[in-house]
Every structure is written in structure tokens, then in C-alpha cells.
C-alpha positions as CSV (number, residue, x, y, z in Angstrom):
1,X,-24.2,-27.6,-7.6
2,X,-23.9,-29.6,-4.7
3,X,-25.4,-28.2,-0.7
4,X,-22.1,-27.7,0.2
5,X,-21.2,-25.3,-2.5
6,X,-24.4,-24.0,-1.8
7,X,-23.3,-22.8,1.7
8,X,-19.6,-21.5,0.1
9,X,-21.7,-18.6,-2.0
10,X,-24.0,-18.1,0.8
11,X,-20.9,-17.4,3.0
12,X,-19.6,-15.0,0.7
13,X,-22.6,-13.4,0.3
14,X,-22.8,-13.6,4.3
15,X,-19.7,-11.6,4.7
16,X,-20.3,-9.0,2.2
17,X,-23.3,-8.3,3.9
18,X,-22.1,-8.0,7.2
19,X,-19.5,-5.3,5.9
20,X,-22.2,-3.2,4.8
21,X,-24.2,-3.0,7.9
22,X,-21.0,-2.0,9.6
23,X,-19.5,-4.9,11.2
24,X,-15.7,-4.7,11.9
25,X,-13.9,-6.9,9.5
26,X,-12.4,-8.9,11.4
27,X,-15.8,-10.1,13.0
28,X,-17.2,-10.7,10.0
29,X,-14.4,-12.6,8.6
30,X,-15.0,-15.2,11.8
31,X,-18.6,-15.5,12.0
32,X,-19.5,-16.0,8.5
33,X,-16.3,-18.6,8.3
34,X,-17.8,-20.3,11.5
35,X,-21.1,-20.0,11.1
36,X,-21.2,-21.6,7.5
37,X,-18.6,-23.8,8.3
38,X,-20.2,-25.4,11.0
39,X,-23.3,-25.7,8.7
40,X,-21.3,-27.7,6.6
41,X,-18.9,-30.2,8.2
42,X,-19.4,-29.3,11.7
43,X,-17.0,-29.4,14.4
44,X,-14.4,-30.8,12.6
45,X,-13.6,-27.2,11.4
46,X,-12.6,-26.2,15.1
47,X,-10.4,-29.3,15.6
48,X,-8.5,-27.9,12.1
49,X,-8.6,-24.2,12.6
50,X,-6.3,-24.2,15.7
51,X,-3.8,-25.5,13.6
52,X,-3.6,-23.1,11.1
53,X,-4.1,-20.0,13.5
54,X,-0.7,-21.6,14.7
55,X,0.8,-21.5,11.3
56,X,0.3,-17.4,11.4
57,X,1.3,-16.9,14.8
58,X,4.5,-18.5,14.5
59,X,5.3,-17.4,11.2
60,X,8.9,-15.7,10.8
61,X,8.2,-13.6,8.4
62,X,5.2,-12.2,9.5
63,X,7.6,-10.9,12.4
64,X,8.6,-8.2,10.0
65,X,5.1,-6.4,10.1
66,X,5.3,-4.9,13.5
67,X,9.2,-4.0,12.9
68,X,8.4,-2.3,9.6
69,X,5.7,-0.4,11.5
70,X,7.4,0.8,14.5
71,X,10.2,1.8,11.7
72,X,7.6,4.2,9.8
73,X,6.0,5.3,12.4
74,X,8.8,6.9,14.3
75,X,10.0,8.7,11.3
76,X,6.8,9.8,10.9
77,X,5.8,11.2,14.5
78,X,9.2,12.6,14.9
79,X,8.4,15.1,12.1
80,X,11.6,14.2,9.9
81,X,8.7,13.9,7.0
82,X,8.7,18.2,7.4
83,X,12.0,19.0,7.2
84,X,11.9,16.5,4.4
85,X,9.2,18.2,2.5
86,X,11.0,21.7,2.8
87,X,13.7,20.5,1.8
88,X,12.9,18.7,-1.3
89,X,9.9,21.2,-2.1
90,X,12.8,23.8,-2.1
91,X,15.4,21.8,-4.6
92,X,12.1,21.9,-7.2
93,X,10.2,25.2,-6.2
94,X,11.2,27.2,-9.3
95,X,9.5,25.1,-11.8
96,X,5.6,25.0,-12.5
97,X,4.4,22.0,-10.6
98,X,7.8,21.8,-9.0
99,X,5.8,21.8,-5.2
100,X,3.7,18.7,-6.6
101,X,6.9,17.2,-8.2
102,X,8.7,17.5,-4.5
103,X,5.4,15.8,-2.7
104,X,5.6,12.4,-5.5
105,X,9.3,12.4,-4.2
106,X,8.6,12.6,-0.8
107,X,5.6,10.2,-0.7
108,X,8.2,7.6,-2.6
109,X,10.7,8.3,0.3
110,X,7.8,8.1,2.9
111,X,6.5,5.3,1.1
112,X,9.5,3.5,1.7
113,X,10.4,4.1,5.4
114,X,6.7,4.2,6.3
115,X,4.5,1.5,4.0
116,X,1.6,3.0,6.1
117,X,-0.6,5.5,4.0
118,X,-3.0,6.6,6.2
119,X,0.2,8.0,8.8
120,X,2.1,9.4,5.3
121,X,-1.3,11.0,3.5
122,X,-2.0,13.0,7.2
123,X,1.1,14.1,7.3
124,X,1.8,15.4,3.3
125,X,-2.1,17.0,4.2
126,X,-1.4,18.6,6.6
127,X,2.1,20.1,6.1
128,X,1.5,21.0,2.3
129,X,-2.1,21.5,1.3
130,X,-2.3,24.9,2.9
131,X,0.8,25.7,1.6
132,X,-0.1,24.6,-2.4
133,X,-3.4,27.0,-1.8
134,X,-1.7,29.4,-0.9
135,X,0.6,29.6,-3.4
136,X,-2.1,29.3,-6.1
137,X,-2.5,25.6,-6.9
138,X,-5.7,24.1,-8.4
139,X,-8.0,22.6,-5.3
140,X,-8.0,19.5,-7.5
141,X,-4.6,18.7,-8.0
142,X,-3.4,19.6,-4.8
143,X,-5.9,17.1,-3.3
144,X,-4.9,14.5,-6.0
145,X,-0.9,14.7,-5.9
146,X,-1.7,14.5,-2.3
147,X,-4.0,11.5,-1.6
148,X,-1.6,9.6,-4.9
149,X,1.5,10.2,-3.6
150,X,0.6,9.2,-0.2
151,X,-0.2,5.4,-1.7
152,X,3.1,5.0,-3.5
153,X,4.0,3.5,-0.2
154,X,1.6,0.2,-1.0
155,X,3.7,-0.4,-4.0
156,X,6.9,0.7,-3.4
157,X,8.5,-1.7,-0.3
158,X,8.3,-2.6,1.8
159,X,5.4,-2.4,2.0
160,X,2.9,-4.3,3.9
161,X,0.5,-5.6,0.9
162,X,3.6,-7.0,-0.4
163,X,4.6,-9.2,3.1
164,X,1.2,-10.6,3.1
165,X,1.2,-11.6,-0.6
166,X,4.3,-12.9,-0.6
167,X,3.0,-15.5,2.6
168,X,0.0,-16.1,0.4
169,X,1.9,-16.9,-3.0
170,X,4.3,-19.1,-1.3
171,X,7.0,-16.6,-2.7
172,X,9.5,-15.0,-0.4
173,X,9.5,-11.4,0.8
174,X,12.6,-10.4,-1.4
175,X,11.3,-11.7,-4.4
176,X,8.2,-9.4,-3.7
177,X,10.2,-6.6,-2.7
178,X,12.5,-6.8,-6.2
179,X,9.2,-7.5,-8.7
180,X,7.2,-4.3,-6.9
181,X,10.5,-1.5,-7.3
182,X,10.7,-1.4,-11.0
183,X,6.4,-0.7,-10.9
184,X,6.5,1.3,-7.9
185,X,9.4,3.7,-9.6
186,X,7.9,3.7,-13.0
187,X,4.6,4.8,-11.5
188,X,6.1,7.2,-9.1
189,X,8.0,8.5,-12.9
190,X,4.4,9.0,-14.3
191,X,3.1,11.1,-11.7
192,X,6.3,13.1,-12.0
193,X,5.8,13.4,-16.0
194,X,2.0,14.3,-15.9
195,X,2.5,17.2,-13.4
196,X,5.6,18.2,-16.0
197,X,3.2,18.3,-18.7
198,X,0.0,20.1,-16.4
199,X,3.1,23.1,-15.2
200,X,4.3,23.3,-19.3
201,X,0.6,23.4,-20.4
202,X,-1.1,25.1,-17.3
203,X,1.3,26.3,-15.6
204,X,-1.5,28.7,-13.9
205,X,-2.6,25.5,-12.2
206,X,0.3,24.7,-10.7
207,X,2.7,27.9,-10.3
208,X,6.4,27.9,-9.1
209,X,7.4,29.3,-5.5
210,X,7.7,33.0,-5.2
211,X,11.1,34.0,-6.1
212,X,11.7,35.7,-2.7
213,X,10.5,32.7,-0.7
214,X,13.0,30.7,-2.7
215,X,16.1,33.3,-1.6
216,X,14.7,33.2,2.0
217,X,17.1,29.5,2.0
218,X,20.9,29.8,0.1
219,X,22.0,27.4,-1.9
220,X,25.0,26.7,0.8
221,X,22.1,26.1,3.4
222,X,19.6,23.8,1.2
223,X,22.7,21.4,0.4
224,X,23.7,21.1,4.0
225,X,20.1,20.4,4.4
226,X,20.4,17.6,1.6
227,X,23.1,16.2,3.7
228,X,21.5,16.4,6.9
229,X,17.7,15.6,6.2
230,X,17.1,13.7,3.1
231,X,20.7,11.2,3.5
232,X,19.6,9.7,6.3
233,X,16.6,8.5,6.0
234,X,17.3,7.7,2.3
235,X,20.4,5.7,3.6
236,X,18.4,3.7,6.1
237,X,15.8,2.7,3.4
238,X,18.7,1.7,1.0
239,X,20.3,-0.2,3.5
240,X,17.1,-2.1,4.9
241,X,15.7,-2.9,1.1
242,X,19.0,-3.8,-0.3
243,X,19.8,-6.4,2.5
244,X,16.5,-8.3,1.9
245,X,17.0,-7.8,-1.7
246,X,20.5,-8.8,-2.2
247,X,20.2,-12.0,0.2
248,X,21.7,-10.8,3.3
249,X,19.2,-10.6,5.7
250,X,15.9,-12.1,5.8
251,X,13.1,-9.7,6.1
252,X,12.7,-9.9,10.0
253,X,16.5,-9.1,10.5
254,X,16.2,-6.3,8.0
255,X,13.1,-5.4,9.6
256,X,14.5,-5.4,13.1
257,X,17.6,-3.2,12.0
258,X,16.0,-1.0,10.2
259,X,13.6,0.0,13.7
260,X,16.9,0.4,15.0
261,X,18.0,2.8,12.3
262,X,14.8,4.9,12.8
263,X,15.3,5.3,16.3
264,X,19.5,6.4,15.8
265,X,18.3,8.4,12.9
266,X,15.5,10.1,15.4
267,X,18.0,10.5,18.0
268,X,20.8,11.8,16.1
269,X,18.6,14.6,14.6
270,X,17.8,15.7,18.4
271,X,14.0,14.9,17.9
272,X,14.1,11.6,20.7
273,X,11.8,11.8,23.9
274,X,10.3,9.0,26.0
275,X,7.5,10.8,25.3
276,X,7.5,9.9,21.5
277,X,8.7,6.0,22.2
278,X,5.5,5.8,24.1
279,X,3.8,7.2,21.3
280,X,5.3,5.1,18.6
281,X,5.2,1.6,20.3
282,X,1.1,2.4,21.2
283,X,0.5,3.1,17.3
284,X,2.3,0.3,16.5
285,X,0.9,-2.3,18.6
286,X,-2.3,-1.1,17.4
287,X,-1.4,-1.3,14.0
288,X,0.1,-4.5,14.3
289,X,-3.0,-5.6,16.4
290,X,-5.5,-5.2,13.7
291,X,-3.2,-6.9,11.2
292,X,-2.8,-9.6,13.2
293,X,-6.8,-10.3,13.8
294,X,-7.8,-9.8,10.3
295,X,-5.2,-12.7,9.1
296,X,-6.2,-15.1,12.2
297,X,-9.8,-14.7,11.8
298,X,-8.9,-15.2,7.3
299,X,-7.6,-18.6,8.3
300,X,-10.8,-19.4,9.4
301,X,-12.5,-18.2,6.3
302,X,-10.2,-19.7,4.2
303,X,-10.4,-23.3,5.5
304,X,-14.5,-23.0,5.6
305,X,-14.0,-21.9,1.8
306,X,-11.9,-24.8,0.9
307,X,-13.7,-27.2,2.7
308,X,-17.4,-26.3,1.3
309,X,-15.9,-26.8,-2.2
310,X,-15.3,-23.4,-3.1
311,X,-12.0,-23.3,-4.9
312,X,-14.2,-26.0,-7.4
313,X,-16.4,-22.7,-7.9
314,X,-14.0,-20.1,-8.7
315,X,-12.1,-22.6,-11.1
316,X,-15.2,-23.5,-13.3
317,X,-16.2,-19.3,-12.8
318,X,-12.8,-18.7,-14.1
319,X,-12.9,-21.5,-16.9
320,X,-16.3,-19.7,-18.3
321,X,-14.3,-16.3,-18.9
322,X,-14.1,-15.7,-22.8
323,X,-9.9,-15.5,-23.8
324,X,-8.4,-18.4,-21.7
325,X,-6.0,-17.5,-19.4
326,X,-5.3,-13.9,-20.6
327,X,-9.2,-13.5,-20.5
328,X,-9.0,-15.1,-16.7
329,X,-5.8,-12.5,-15.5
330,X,-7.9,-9.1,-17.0
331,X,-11.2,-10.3,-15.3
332,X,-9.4,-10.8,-11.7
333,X,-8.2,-7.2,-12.6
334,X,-11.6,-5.4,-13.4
335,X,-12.7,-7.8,-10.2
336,X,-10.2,-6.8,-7.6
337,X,-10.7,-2.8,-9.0
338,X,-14.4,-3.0,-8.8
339,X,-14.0,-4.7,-5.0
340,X,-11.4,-1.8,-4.6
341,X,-14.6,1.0,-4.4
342,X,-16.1,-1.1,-1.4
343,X,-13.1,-3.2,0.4
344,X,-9.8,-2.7,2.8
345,X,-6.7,-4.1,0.6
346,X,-6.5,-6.1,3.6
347,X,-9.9,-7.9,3.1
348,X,-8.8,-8.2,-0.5
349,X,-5.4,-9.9,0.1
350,X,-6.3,-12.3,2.7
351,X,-9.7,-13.1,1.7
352,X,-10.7,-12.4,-2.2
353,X,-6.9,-13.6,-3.7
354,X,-6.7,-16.8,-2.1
355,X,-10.3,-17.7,-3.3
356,X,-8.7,-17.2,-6.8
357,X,-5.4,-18.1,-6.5
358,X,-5.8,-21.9,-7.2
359,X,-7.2,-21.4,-10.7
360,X,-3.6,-19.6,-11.9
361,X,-1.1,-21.8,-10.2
362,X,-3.2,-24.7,-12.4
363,X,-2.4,-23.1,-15.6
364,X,1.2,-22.3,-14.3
365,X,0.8,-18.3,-14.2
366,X,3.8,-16.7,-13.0
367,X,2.6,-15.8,-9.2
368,X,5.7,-12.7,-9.3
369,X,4.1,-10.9,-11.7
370,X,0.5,-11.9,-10.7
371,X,0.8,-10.8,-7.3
372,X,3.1,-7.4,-8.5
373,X,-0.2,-6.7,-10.3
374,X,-2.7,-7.3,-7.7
375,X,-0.5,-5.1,-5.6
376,X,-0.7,-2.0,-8.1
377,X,-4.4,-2.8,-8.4
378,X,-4.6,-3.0,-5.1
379,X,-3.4,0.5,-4.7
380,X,-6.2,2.2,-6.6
381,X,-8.2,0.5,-3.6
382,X,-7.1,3.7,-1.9
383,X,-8.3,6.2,-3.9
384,X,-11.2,5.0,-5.8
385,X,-14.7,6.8,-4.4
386,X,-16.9,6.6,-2.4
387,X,-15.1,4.4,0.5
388,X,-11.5,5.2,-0.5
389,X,-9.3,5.7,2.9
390,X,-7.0,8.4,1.1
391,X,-10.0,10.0,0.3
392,X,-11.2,10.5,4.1
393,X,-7.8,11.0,5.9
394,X,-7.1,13.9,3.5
395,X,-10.8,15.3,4.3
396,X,-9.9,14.6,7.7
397,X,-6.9,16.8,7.5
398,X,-8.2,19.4,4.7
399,X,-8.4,23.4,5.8
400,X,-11.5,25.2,5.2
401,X,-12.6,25.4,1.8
402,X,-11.7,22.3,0.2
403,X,-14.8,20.1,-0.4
404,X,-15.4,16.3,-0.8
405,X,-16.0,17.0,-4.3
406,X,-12.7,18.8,-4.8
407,X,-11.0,15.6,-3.3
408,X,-13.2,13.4,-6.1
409,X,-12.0,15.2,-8.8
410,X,-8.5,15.6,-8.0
411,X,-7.8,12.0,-7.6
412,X,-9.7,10.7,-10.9
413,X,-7.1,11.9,-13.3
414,X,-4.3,10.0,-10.9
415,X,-6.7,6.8,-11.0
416,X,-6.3,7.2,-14.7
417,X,-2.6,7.2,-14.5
418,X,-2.6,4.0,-12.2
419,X,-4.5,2.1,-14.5
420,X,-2.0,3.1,-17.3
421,X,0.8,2.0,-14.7
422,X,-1.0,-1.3,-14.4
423,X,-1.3,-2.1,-17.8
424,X,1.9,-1.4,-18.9
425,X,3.1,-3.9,-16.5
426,X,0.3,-6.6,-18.2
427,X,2.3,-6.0,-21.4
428,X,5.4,-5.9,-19.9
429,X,5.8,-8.5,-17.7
430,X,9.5,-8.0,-17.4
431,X,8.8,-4.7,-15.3
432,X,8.2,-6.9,-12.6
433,X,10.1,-10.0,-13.4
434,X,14.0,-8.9,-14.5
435,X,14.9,-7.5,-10.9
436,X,14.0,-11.0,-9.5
437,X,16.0,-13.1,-11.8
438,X,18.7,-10.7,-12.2
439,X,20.1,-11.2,-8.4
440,X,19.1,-14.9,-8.7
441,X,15.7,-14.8,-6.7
């Protein structure tokens, strides 16, 4: 192993480090890149990284990110995701788990117009955890369909995760988009079934809504409703994903329209202020902001990496894995879910696949379904103790009563039933490969 290879694992080990004492990501991304970079073939690394800090910057369709953003977050500060939730929770209330059958719907509609879990999981806490106590629900799987259903929107586009892998896989965005829907429904459809099968078994668990609570709305009033509340938004998300899709827009212009389309939808429904544009561009270029750092200050990382000699590492670590190339694909998998309990998805995407990536495009994997994969592993990033984001916004959120512990154990069983999702898609690659070729991508 030669000194420079040396100074690859030490900067690995470096950053690691730094995220454990507490530093922000971003920061330790940079110094650990510069530091050991500089160690190894000195300044040239600065005359590079300007370069390549350029190639972000002026990338196209990394101009979708903030669009996508503002278009989720005004949906979801102008309160559309309540009416939503009544709406919906109303249309399944008088079957057992029919209120946890209505939140996996709206967290796939959320997930959709929003991509951003942290805004959707505060918002399904707080409008329907006290209501699921209330009406008798187990802690547990209140907690769980919550903190799940509120990460569909990682899978299901456009999301975020998906942008930034397709820019790292040298795929396009609507490629992405089509490989992730057919997973991201199918394990939105599991949820759905494994709540069925907890009302018809324990239906105690997870009782219907009170028969005199369902009468308070007539049936004339919850299909106006339909019409009014759910069409919209459900329109703008068709619209937006079927235009990057079917070829004809590219991801910025879809991107672009469809922060447009929030805003009509927003003022159409009487719900527009100044006030809340304020609001929504602030969390937006905030949001945008820390995206933004975290893949400048990757670049650097990246082009240390490379330079040290790393990718030689990870090919001859890969290369020692028992099973060939199948052996290689299930050991990224157990390695991105075990990095899942300690890491952002976005220090995973930008910094951990890359590392790997070079080892799989030399034994000609197919990078749709490879990276359709890492996304739905990526998504148990969310949930999986003890650093899991879902995990602490829904704490953040809960009422009185409902513990940490409550949380853990509510969102094991759906952990479960994302693995499942994720190995059904290793066995059928087609899940994530038909949509693509089918319209030609």
C-alpha cells in the first residue's frame, strides 16, 4: 500500500471522526479533503478544485433543487397538507387502520409535491398523532406510520436524493424519476397492506373513526372536498412529473412550473399572504443553502480521494468480497444501511457512492437500477436508531406521553417492510428498469 493510499484511509477516517465530535458536515467534508490533500500532492489540489466547484455551480440541472423546494414548501406552510389529511382520513375512516391507510396516501402525495421529510413528518405529527391517540391507536404504530410515511417522499420523485444521484451516475433526472415510481408505489402498497392485515388481525390496535364523527361530513361535502383539496395538488404533481418523464421539459423547466403551480394552487384556495412568500423563500434559500455547501465542499473530497489513489482501494476492497459482482451489490447494501444508523443521506450520496461507484461501472452494472436501490436504502437512513432524522422531528412534534422508546418500536416493524421493499427490487430488477425503457429513456 503505497503513502498516498495511506493518507486516502486516513482521510476517511479523518472525516468520520470529525462527524462524531460534532462538526457540521459541510466543514468536515473540506478540511479533511484539504488537509489530506495537501499532504499529498500539494497545492496542485487548489489550482484543480476551482474547476470543479464551477462544474456544480453552473450546473442546469442542479437549478431544479431550489425550485422543487420552494414548490414543497409552499404547499406545505400554507396548510393545504390539513385539509388534505381530513379529507383523505375521512374517505378511509370506517375501516380498522383506515386513519393509518389515509396518512401512507398523504405522505405519497406529500412526498411528491414536497421531497422534504423533515417539513412533511412535522406536519403529519402534528396534525394526526393526537388525533390517532385519541381515537385509540397503538403509541407504536401511530409513531411508525408516521415517521414511514413521511420518507416516502425520498423515494417517490422528485425527490431530492434522486436529482443528486442522477448528476453522480451521469444518468438524467427523468430516467431517475421513472426507475424510482414503480419502488416508491410498490412500497407505499406494502405499507398500505401491512396496516390492512394489523386492522383485520388487531383491529383493537388500530380502530376505525367513530361513526358520529364520520356523519359530522356528508358524502355531498367530502366529494366536493375531493374536488377541491386533493385535485389540485394531485394535478400539479402529475403535471410536473409527467413533463420530465415523458420528455417535455427538462427538470429545471418542470421544476420552475411547478413553483408556479404551488403558488396559483396557494392563491386559488385563498391561503396567499406576503407574509407566507416571505416565509417560503427564507426556508428555501436555507434549504437550498445547505445543499448547495455540502456538494461544493464534496468536490473537494472527491478530487483529494481520487487523487490519493482511493478508487484503487475500494476496487481491490470490492474484488475481495466472496460472490463476484452479486457478492459486491449486497455488500454496498448492508454498507450504505449500516452507514444509514450514523450518516445524512446527503453525506452518503455525495461522499460514500462516488467512492464506490467506479468498481460497478467496471463490471458494466446497470447504474438505473443501482442507484434506484441506493435510493430505497437510502431511505431507511431516516428511520434507523439512534441518529435517524424522522425519529427526532416526530419527538420534536410528539404530545405528552409518547416516549423515545415508543418512537423505536413503532418504526422497527416499518424498517422491516423497507428492507422487503429493497429486496424485492434486487430480484426484480424490472421494478426499476421497465418504466425507463418503456418511454425510450
Amino acid at each position: 500500500m503505497s503513502p498516498n493510499e495511506l493518507l486516502a484511509i486516513a482521510m476517511v477516517a479523518t472525516f468520520f471522526g470529525l462527524l462524531i465530535i460534532g462538526i457540521p458536515v459541510g466543514m468536515a467534508i473540506a478540511s479533511s479533503a484539504l488537509v489530506f490533500g495537501y499532504l499529498g500532492f500539494g497545492p496542485l489540489l487548489f489550482n484543480l478544485l476551482p474547476s470543479r466547484i464551477y462544474g456544480v455551480v453552473t450546473n442546469y440541472t442542479l437549478m431544479a433543487i431550489p425550485l422543487f423546494v420552494f414548490m414543497g414548501v409552499m404547499l406545505e406552510k400554507s396548510r393545504l397538507a390539513e385539509e388534505l389529511l381530513d379529507v383523505i382520513g375521512h374517505l378511509y375512516g370506517r375501516m380498522a387502520g383506515g386513519m393509518a391507510i389515509a396518512i401512507v396516501l398523504v405522505g405519497v402525495l406529500l412526498g411528491a409535491a414536497t421531497g422534504i421529510v423533515g417539513a412533511t413528518i412535522v406536519t403529519l405529527g402534528l396534525l394526526t398523532l393526537p388525533t390517532l391517540l385519541r381515537r385509540g391507536y397503538s403509541k407504536a404504530i401511530a409513531c411508525g406510520t408516521i415517521c414511514a410515511s413521511g420518507t416516502l417522499g425520498q423515494i417517490i420523485p422528485p425527490s431530492l436524493v434522486l436529482i443528486l444521484l442522477a448528476d453522480i451516475l451521469g444518468e438524467s433526472v427523468g430516467t431517475m424519476f421513472a426507475a424510482a415510481m414503480i419502488p416508491g408505489l410498490v412500497l407505499a402498497g406494502i405499507y398500505v397492506v401491512a396496516l390492512i392485515a394489523v386492522g383485520l388481525l388487531r383491529p383493537n390496535l388500530v380502530p376505525p373513526i367513530d361513526a358520529g364523527e364520520r356523519a359530522a361530513m356528508s358524502s355531498r361535502e367530502l366529494a366536493k372536498k375531493v374536488v377541491v383539496v386533493v385535485l389540485p395538488p394531485l394535478g400539479l404533481v402529475i403535471a410536473v412529473l409527467g413533463s420530465i418523464i415523458g420528455g417535455v421539459a427538462a427538470p429545471t423547466e418542470a421544476a420552475s412550473m411547478g413553483a408556479i403551480g404551488s403558488l396559483l394552487i396557494v392563491l386559488l384556495a385563498g391561503k396567499f399572504s406576503f407574509r407566507l412568500l416571505d416565509d417560503v423563500a427564507r426556508s428555501t434559500l436555507l434549504i437550498s443553502a445547505m445543499v448547495f455547501f455540502i456538494l461544493i465542499c464534496a468536490q473537494a473530497f472527491g478530487l483529494a480521494f481520487r487523487g490519493l489513489g482511493g478508487e484503487n482501494l475500494v476496487v481491490r476492497m470490492f474484488e475481495w468480497v466472496p460472490g463476484g459482482v452479486t457478492g459486491s451489490i449486497v455488500f454496498l447494501m448492508l454498507l450504505l444501511f449500516v452507514l444509514g444508523f450514523f450518516l445524512e443521506w446527503i453525506e452518503i450520496t455525495y461522499v460514500a457512492v462516488p467512492l464506490f461507484l467506479p468498481f460497478f461501472i467496471k463490471y458494466n452494472v446497470d447504474l438505473v437500477w443501482l442507484g434506484t436501490m441506493i435510493c430505497l436504502n437510502l431511505q431507511t437512513s431516516f428511520l434507523t436508531p439512534p441518529f435517524g432524522w424522522a425519529l427526532f422531528f416526530l419527538k420534536g412534534v410528539a404530545p405528552k406521553g409518547v416516549t423515545t422508546l415508543d418512537i423505536y418500536r413503532g418504526v422497527l416493524p416499518f424498517i422491516g417492510l423497507q428492507v422487503l421493499a429493497l429486496v424485492m427490487l434486487f430480484f426484480v430488477p424490472g421494478m426499476a428498469t421497465w418504466l425507463p425503457r418503456a418511454i425510450g429513456w
